[in-house]
C-alpha positions as CSV (number, residue, x, y, z in Angstrom):
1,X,0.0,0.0,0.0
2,X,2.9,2.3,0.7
3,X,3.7,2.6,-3.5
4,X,0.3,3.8,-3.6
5,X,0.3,6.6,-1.4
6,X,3.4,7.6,-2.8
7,X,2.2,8.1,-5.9
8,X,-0.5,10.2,-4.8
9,X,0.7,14.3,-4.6
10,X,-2.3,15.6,-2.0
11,X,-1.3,12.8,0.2
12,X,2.5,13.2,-0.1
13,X,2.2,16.2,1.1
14,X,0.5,15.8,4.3
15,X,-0.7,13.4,6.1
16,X,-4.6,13.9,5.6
17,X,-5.8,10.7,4.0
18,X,-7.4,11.3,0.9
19,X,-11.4,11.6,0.8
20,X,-13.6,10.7,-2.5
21,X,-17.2,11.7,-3.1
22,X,-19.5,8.9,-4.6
23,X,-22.5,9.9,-6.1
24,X,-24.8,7.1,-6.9
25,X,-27.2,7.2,-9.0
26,X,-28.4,4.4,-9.5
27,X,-27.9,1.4,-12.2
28,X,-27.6,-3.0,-11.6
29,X,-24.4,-2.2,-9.4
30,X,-27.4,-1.6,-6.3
31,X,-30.1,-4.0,-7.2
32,X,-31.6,-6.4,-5.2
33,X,-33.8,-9.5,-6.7
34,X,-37.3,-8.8,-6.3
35,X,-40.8,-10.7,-7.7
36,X,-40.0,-9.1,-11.0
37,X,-36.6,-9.2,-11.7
38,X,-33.5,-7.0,-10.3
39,X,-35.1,-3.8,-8.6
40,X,-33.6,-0.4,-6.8
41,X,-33.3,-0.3,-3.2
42,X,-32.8,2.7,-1.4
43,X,-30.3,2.5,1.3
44,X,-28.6,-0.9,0.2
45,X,-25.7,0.1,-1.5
46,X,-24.1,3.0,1.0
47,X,-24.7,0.4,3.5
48,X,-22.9,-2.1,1.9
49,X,-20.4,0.4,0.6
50,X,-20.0,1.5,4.8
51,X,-18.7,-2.1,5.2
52,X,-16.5,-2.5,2.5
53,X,-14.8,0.3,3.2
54,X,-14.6,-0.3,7.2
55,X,-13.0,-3.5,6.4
56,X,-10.3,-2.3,4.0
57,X,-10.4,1.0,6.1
58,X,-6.1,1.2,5.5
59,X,-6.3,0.4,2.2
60,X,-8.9,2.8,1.1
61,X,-9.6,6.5,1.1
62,X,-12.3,8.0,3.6
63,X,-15.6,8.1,1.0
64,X,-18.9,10.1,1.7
65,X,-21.8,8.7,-0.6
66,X,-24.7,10.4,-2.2
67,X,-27.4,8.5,-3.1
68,X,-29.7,9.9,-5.4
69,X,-33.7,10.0,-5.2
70,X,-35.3,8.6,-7.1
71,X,-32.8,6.2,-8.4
72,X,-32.5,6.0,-12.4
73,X,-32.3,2.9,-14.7
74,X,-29.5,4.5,-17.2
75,X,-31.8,4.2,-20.1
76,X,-33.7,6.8,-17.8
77,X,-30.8,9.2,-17.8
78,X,-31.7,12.7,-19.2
79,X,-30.0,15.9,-20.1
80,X,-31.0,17.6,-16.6
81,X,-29.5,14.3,-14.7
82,X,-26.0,15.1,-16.5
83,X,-26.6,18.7,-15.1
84,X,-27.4,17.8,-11.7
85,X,-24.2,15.4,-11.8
86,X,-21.9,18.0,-13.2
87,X,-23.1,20.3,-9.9
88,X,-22.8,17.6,-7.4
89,X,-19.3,17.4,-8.3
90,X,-18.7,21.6,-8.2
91,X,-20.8,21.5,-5.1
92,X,-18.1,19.5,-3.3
93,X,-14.9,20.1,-5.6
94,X,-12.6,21.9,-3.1
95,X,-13.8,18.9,-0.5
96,X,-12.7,16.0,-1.8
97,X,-9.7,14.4,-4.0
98,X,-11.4,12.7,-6.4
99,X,-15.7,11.9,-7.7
100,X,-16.5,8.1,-8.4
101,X,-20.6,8.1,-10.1
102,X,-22.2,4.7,-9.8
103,X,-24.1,4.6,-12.8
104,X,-26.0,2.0,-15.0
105,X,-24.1,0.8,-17.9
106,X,-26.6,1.2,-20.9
107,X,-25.5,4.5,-21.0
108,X,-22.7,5.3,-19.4
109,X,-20.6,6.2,-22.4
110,X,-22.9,8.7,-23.1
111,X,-22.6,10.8,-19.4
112,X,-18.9,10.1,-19.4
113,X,-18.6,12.1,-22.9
114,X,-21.0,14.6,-22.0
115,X,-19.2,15.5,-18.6
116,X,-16.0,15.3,-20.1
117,X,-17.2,18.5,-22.0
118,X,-19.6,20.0,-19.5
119,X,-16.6,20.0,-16.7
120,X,-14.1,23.0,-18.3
121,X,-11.4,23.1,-16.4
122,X,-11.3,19.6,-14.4
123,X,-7.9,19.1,-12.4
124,X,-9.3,15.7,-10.3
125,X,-10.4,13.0,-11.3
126,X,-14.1,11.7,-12.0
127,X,-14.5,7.9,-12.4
128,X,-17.6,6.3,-14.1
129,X,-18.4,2.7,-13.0
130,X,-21.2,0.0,-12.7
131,X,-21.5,-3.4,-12.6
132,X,-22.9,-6.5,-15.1
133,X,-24.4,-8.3,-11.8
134,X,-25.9,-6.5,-8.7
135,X,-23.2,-6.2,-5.8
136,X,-25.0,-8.5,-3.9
137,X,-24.6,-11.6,-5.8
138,X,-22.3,-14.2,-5.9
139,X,-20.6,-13.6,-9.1
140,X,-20.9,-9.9,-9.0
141,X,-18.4,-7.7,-10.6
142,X,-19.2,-4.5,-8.9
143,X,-16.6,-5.2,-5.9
144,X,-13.4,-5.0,-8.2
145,X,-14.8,-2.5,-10.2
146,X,-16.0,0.0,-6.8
147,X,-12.8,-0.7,-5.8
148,X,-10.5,-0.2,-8.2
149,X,-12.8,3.6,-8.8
150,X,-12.0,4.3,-5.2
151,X,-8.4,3.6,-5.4
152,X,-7.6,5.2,-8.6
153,X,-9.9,8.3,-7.9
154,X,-7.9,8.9,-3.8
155,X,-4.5,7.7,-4.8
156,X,-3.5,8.5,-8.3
157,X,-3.4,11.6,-10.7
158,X,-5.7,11.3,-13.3
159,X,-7.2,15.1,-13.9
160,X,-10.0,13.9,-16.4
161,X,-13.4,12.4,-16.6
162,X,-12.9,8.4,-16.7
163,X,-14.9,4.9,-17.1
164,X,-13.3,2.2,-14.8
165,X,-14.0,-1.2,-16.0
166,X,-13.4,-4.4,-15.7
167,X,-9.5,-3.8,-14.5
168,X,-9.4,-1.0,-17.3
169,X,-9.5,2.8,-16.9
170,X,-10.3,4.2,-20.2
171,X,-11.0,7.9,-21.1
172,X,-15.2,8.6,-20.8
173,X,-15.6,10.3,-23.9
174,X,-13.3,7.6,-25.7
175,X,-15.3,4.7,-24.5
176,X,-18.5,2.6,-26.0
177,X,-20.1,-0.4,-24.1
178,X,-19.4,-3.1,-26.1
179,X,-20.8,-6.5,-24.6
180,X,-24.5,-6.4,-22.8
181,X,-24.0,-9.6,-21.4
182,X,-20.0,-10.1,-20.3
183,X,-17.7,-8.5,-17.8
184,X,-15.7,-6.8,-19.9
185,X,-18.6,-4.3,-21.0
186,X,-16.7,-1.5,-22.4
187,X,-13.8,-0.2,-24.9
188,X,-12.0,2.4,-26.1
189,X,-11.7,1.6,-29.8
190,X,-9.1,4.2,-31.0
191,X,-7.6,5.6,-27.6
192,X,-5.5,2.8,-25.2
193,X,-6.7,2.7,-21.9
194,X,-5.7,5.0,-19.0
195,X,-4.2,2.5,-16.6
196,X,-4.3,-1.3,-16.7
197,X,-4.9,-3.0,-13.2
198,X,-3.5,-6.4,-12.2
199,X,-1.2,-7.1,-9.6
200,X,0.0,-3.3,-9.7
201,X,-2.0,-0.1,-11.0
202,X,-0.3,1.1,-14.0
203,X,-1.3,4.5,-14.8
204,X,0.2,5.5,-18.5
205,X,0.7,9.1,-17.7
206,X,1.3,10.1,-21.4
207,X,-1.6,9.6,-22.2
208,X,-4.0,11.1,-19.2
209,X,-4.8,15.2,-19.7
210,X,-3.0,17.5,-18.1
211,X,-4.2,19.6,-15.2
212,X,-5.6,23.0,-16.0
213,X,-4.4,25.9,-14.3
214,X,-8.0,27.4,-14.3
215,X,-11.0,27.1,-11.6
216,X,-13.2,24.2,-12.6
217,X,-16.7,25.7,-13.9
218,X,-19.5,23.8,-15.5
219,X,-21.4,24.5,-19.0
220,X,-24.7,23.8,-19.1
221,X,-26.3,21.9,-22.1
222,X,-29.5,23.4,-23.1
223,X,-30.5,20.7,-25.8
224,X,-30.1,21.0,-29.0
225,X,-32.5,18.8,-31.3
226,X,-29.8,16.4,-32.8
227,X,-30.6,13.2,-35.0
228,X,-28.3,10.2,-35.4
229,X,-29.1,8.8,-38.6
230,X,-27.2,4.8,-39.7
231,X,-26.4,4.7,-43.6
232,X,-27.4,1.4,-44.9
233,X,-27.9,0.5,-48.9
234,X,-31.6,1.3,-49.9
235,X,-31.4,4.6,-47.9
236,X,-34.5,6.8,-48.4
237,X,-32.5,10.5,-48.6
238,X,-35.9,12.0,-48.4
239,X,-36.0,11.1,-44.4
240,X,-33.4,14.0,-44.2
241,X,-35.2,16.1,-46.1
242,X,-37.7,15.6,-43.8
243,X,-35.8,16.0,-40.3
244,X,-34.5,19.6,-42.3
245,X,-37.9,20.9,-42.3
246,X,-37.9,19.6,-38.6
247,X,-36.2,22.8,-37.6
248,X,-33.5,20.5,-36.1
249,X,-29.8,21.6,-35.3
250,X,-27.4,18.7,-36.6
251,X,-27.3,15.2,-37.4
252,X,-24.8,12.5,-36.6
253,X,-24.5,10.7,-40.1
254,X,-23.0,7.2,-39.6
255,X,-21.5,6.4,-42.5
256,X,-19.7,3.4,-44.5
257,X,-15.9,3.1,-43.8
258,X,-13.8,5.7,-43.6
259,X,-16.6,8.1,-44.2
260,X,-18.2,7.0,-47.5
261,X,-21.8,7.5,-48.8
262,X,-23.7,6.5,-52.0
263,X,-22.7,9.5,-54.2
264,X,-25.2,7.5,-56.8
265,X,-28.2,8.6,-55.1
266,X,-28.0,12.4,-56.1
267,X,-30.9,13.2,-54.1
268,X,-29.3,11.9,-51.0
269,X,-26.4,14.9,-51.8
270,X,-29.4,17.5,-52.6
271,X,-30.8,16.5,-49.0
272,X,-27.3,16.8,-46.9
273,X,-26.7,20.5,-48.8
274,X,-30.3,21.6,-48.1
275,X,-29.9,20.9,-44.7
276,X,-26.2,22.1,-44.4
277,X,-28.0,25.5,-45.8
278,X,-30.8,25.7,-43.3
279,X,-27.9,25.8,-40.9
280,X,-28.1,22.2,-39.8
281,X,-24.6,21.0,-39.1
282,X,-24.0,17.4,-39.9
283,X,-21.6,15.5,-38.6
284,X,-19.6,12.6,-40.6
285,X,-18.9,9.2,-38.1
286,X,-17.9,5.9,-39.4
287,X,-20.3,3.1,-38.7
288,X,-16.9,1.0,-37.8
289,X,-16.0,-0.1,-34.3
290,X,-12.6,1.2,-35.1
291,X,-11.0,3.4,-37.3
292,X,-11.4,7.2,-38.4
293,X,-13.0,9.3,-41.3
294,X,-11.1,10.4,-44.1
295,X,-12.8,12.2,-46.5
296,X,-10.8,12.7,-48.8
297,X,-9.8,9.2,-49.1
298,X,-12.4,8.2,-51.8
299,X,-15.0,10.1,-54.1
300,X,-18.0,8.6,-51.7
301,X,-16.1,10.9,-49.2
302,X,-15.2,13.8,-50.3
303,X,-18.8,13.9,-52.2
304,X,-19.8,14.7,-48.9
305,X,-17.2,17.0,-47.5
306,X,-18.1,19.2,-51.1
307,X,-22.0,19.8,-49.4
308,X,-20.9,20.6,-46.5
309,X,-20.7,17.3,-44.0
310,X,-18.1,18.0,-41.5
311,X,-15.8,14.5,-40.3
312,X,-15.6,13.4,-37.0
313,X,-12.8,11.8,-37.4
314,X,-12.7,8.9,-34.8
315,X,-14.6,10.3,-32.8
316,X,-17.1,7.4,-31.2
317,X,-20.9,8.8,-31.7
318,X,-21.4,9.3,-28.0
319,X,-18.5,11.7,-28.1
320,X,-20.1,13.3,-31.4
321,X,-23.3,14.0,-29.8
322,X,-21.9,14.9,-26.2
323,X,-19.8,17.5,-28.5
324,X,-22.8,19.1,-30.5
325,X,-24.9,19.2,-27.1
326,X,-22.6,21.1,-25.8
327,X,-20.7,23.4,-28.8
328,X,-24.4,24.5,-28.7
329,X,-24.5,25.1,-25.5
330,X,-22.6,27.9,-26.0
331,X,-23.9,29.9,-28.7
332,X,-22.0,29.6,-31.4
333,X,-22.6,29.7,-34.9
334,X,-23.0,26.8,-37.8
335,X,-19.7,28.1,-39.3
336,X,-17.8,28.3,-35.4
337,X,-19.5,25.0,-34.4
338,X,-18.4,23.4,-37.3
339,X,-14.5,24.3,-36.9
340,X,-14.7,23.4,-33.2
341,X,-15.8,19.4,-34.3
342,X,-12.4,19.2,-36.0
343,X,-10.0,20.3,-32.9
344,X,-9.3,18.3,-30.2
345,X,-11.1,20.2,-27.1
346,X,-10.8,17.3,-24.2
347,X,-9.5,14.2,-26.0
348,X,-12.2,13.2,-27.6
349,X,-10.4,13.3,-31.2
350,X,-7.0,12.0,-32.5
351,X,-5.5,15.2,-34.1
352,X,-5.3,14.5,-37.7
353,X,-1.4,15.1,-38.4
């Protein structure tokens, strides 16, 4: 336990032991079986998190938990639940060394990336976890994975907005839940992961954020309407002719590849550079698990670039519409949204060299 510590710069420097606010929100990690399947029960899962952390009380920092009422299935997350998060943690930011939110895993990608943006200015860290089974069951993952979040979040220096899982630390708004059913729920497809837990915690330090010198303040996302529409052959280009009259604000296209499109269907172009006019601004993703858009690879591509489809590069689509939430959020323009997708503002993208 002493490497840990050691490694940790609040505690080096004096001999406070470090203190981590859990916010728990709710998600399988707290269920409990009931007539109908797993169910939420209030209280359960500070009390259980009490004992752990009595028991390993020298191994652990001090925690204080928040449970939040009522407690939310992630497919029930909303845009004011990522707002009440975000001010939990500036509530108590100057109290504690480090956040870990217990959330469901259906969506957890998704309130990673959209804290990652909403949190300007973050110098400690804030770790996402959950669990495949309920803590109380025998083959539960949610121990390792609670513990491992408390660990890294007290003892190590990791100034960003994370997703711990399954002995992995990966970057929130690099990460997509990639298995409903085993332990190893999650990835990060084009970024490695943070630190790699085994025997020791290896934390690769070139790749977590640095700290900003600033004051941590939050951005709230005032929702945009945003559509997220999947390419596939047969296509009907008149559905985005359609969301354009919608007096929507972008669209997440997912396209083939690297970025390609059916340059073919000429009324599939006519759609994208209506909407692009009516000030939509449309977002190119790939439809891959890995890889990035490059436009200007093929003719399918660049097609799209010439309308006025912007590429995401490799970015995952959670990240892409964490992004346009909150570029929008701010009140900028198509043009000034538009050149903020391409730059790398929190990690989100892989800068194209």
């Amino acid at each position: 336990m002493r490497k840990i510590l050691e490694k940790h710069p609040l505690f080096s420097q004096s001999s406070k032991k470090p203190s981590v606010y859990v916010a728990y929100t709710g998600g399988t990690i707290g269920m409990v079986p009931g007539e109908h399947g797993y169910k939420p029960q209030p209280g359960y899962l500070p009390q259980q998190l009490t004992k752990i952390t009595e028991q390993y009380s020298d191994q652990l920092p001090n925690i204080v938990v928040k449970e939040y009422s009522p407690l939310l299935d992630s497919a029930n997350i909303n845009l004011s639940d990522w707002h009440k998060m975000a001010e939990d943690i500036e509530a108590n930011y100057h109290k504690f060394d480090g956040f870990v939110i217990l959330h469901g895993t259906d969506t957890m990608a998704y309130s990673a990336s959209a804290l990652s943006f909403t949190l300007e200015d973050l110098n400690k860290p804030v770790i996402f976890t959950g669990s495949q089974i309920p803590l109380g069951q025998i083959r539960s993952d949610a121990l390792d994975n609670i513990i491992g979040s408390l660990i890294i979040a007290g003892f190590y220096t990791v100034p960003e907005v994370a997703i711990y899982f399954h002995n992995e630390l990966y970057r929130g708004n690099r990460c997509q839940k990639v298995d409903a059913n085993g332990f190893h729920a999650f990835s990060s497809p084009n970024y490695p992961p943070l630190a790699k837990v085994g025997i020791d915690i290896n934390i690769n330090h070139k790749l977590v954020r640095n700290f900003s010198q600033k004051p941590l303040r939050i951005q709230k996302i005032t929702p945009p309407k945003i559509a997220v529409m999947h390419l596939f052959p047969g296509f009907d280009s008149s559905l985005i002719s359609a969301l354009a009259t919608q007096s929507i604000d972008g669209i997440i296209l997912r396209t083939y590849g690297v970025g390609n499109a059916p340059v073919n269907d000429k009324k599939l172009l006519l759609a994208l550079e209506d909407a692009h006019n009516r000030g939509l601004v449309i977002v190119n993703c790939t439809q891959c698990y890995q890889g990035s858009v490059d436009m200007g690879g093929y003719e399918t591509g660049s097609a799209l670039e010439s309308v006025g489809v912007i590429s995401g590069t490799d970015m995952t689509t959670e990240a892409a519409l964490a992004k346009l939430f909150y570029l929008f959020s701010t009140n900028l323009n198509q043009q000034q949204i538009e050149q903020q997708i391409g730059l790398n503002i929190r990690g989100e993208l892989s800068p194209i060299l």
